[in-house]
MIZAVO-924120 format. One record per atom (N, C-alpha, C, O): residue in one letter; x, y, z. Coordinates in pm, whole numbers, plus 32768, in hexadecimal, padded with zeros to 4 digits. Layout:
MIZAVO-924120
AXYZ ...
END
This chain:
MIZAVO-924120
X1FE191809463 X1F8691ED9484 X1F5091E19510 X1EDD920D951B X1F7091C49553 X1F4391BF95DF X1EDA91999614 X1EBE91D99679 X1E84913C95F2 X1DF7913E95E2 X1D8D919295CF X1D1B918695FC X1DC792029573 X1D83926C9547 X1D2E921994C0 X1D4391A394A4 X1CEF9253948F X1C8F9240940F X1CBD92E893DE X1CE293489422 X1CA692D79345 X1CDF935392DB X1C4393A79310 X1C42942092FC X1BD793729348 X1B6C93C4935E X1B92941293E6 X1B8A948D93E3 X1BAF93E7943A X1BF1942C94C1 X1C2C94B2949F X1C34950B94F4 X1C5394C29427 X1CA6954F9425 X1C6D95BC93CC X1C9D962993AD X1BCA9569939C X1BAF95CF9366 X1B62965293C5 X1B4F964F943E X1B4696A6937F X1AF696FA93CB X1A4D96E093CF X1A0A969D9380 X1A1F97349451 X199F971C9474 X1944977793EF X197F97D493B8 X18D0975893CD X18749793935D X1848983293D1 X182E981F9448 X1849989E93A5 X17ED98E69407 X175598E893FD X170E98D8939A X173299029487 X16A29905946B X16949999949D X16E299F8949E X15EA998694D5 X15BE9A0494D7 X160A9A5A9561 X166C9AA09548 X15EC9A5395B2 X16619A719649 X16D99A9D960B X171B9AF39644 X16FA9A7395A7 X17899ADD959F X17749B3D951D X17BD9BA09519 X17259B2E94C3 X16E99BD1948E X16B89C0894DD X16789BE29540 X16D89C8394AE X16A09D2F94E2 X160E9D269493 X16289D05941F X158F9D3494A3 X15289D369485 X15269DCD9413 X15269E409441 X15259DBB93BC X151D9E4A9336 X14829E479321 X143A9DEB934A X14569EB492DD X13E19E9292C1 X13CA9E3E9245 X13689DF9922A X142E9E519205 X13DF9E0C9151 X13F49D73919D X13BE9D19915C X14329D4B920C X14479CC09235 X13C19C879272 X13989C14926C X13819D0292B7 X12EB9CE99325 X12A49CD192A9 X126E9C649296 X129D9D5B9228 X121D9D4991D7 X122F9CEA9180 X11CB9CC29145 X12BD9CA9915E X12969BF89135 X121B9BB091AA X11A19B9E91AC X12849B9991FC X12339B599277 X118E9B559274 X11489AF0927E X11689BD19267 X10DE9C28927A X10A29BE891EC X10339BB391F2 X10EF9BEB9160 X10B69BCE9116 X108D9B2390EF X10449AEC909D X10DA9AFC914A X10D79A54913E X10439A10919F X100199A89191 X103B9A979210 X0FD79A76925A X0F509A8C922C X0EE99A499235 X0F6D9B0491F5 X0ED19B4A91C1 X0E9B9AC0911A X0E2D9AB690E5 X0F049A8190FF X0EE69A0A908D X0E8E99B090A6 X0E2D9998905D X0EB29960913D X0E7F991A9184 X0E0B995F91D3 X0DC998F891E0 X0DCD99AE9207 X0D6F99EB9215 X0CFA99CC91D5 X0C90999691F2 X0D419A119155 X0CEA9A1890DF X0C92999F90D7 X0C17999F90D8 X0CD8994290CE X0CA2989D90B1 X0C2798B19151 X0BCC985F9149 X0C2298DC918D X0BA898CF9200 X0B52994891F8 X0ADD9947921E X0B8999AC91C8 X0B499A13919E X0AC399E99139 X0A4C9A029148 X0B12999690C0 X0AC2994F9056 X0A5899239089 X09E7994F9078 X0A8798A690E6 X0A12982B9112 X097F989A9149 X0908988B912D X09C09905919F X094B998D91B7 X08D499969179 X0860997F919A X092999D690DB X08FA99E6905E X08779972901C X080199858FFF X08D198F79018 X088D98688FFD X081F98549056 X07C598109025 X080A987E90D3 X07BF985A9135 X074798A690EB X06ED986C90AF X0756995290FB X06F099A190D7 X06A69975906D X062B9973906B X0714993F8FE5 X06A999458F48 X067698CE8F75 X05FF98DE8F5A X068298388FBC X064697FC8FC3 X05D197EF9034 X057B97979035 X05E09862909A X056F989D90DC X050098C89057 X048898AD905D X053199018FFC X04DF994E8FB5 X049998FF8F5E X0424990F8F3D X0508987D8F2B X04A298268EF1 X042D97C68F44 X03CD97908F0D X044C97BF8FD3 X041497529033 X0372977B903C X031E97219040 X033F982F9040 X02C59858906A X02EE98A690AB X035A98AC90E6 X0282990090A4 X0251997A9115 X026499799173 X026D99EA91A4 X027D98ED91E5 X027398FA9282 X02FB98F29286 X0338994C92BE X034C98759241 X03F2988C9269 X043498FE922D X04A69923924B X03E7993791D3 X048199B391A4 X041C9A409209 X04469AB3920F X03B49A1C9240 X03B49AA1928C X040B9A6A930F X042F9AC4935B X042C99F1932E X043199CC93BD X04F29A129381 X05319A6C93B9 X051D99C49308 X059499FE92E9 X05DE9A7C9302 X06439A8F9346 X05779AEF92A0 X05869B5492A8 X05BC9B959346 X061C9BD59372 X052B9B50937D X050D9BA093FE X05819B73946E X056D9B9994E2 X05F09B2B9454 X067F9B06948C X06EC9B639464 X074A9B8294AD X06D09B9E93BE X074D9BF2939A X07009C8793AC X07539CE293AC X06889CB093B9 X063B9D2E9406 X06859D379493 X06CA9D9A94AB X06799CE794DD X06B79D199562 X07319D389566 X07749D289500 X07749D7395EE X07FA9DA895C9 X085E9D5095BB X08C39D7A9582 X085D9CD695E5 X08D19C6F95D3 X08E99C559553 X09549C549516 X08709C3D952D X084F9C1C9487 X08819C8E9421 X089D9C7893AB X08859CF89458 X08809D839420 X09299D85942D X09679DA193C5 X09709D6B94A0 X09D79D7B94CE X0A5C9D199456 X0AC39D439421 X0A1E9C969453 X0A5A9C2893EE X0A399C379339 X0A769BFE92DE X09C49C9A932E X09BD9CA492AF X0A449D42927E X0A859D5B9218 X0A379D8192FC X0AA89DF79302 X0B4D9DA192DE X0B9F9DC09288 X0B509D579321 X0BC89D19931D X0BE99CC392B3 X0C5B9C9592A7 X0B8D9CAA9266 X0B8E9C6491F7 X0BB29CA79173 X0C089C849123 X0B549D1B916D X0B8B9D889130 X0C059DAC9116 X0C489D9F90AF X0C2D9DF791B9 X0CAB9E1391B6 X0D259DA29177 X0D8D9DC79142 X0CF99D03918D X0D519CB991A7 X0D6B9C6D90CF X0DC59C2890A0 X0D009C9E9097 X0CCF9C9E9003 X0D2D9D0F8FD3 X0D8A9CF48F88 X0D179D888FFB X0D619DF58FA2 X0E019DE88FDC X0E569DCC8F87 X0E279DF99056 X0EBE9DC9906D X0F099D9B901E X0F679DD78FEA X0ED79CF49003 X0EFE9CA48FB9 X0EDB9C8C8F37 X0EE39C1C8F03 X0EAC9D048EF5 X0EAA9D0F8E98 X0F019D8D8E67 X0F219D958DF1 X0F199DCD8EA4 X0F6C9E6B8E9A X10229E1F8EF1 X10839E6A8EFC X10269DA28F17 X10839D348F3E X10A99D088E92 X11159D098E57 X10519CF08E74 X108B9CC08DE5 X10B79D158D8F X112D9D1E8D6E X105C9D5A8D63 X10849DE58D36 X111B9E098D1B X11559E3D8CBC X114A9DD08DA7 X119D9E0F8DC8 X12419DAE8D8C X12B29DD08D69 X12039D438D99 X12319CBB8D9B X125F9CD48CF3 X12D29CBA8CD1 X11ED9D0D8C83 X11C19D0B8C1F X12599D708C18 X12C19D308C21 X12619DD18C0E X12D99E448C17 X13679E038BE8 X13B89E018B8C X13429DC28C90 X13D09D5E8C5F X13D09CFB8BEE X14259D0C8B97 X13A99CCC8BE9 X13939C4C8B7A X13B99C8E8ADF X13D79C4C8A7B X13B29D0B8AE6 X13C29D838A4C X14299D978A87 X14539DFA8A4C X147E9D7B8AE1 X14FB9DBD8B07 X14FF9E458B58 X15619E678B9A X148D9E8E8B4F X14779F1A8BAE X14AE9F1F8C45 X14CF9EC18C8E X14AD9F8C8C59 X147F9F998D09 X15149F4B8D36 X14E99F318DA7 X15899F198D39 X15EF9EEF8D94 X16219F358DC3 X166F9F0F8E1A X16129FDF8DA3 X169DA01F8E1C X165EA0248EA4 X15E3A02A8EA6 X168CA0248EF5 X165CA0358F6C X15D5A09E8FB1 X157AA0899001 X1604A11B8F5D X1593A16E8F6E X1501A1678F65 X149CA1958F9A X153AA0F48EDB X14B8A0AE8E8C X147AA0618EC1 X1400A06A8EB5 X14A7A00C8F00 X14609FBD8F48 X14379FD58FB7 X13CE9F9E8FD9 X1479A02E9013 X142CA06190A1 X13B5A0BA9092 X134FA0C790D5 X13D9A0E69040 X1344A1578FCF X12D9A0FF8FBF X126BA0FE8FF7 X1319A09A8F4B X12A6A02E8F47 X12459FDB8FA0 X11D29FB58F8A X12939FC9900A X12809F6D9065 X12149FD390E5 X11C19F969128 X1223A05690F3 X11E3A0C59120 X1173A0D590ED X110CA0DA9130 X1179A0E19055 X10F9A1168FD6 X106EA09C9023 X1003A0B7905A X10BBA0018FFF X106A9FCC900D X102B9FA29084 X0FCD9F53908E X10669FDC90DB X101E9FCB914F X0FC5A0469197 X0F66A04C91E5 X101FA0A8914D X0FA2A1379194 X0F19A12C9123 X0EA5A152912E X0F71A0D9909D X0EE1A0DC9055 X0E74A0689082 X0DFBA05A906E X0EBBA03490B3 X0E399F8490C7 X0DDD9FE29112 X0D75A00590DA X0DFFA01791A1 X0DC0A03A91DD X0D5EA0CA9197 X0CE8A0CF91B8 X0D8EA12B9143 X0D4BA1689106 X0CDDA12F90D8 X0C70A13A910E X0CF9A0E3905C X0C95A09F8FFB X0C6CA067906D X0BF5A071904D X0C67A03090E1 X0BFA9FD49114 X0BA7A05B9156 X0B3AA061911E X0BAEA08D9184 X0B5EA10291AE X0B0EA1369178 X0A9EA15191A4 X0B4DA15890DD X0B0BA1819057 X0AA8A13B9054 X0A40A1769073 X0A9DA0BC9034 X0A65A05C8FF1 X09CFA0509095 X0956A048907E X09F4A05290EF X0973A038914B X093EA0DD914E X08DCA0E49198 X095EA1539119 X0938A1CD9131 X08CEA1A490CF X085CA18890F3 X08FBA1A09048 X089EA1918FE0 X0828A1258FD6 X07BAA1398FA3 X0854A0B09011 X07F2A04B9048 X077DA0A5908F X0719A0C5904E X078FA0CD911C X072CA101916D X06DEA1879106 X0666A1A19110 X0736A1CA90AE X0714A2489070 X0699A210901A X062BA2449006 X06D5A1818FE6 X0641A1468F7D X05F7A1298FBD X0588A1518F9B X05FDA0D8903E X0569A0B59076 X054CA11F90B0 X04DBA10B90DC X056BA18490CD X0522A20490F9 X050BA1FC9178 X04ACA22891B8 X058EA1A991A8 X05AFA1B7925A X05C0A2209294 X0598A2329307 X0620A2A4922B X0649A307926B X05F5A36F9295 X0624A3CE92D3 
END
């Protein structure tokens, strides 16, 4: 064998550089990210209830971090990044019953849940401000 090895002739694995970027390929991607998010999104969450258990001065000092717009800006994104990946599974869920494989189905799907994340997150802060009587 020529100083070849039987591995020399196999072929290279592809990676990403040689796929064409599809979308149901991004909204895996998207959905793997928005998972991991989540987990810092949480700690957010954890911070606040234990602001809330700490007293009056740290959960107003709390609050008064997710009141401003940055705060305002990351609780938006959290949202969004909660319903995604949950309308990600959803979706995930389809398949797992066998649904949703023809192609149509899945670019549909993969559309639904993303014009919906952003819906429902919109939804969901309209009705927020509508209860505290922001509007």
């Amino acid at each position: 064998m020529s100083g070849q090895s039987a591995s020399d002739n196999r072929p290279l694995s592809p990676h990403l550089q040689i796929y064409k970027p599809i979308l149901t390929m991004v909204m895996s991607i998207v959905h793997r990210i928005t998972g991991v998010a989540l987990y810092f999104g949480t700690l957010l969450l954890v911070w606040w209830l234990m602001a809330a258990a700490s007293g009056p001065a740290y959960f107003d000092y709390v609050n008064g971090f997710f009141a401003n717009w940055f705060g305002r800006l990351v609780l938006f994104g959290y949202t969004w990044t909660l319903l995604h990946h949950m309308l990600g599974g959803l979706r995930h869920f389809l398949w797992d019953v066998g649904k949703g494989f023809s192609e149509r189905s899945r670019n549909g799907l993969a559309k639904l849940s993303l014009a919906g994340s952003v819906l429902l997150t919109i939804l969901v802060w309209v009705i927020a401000y509508w209860a505290r009587g922001s509007f």
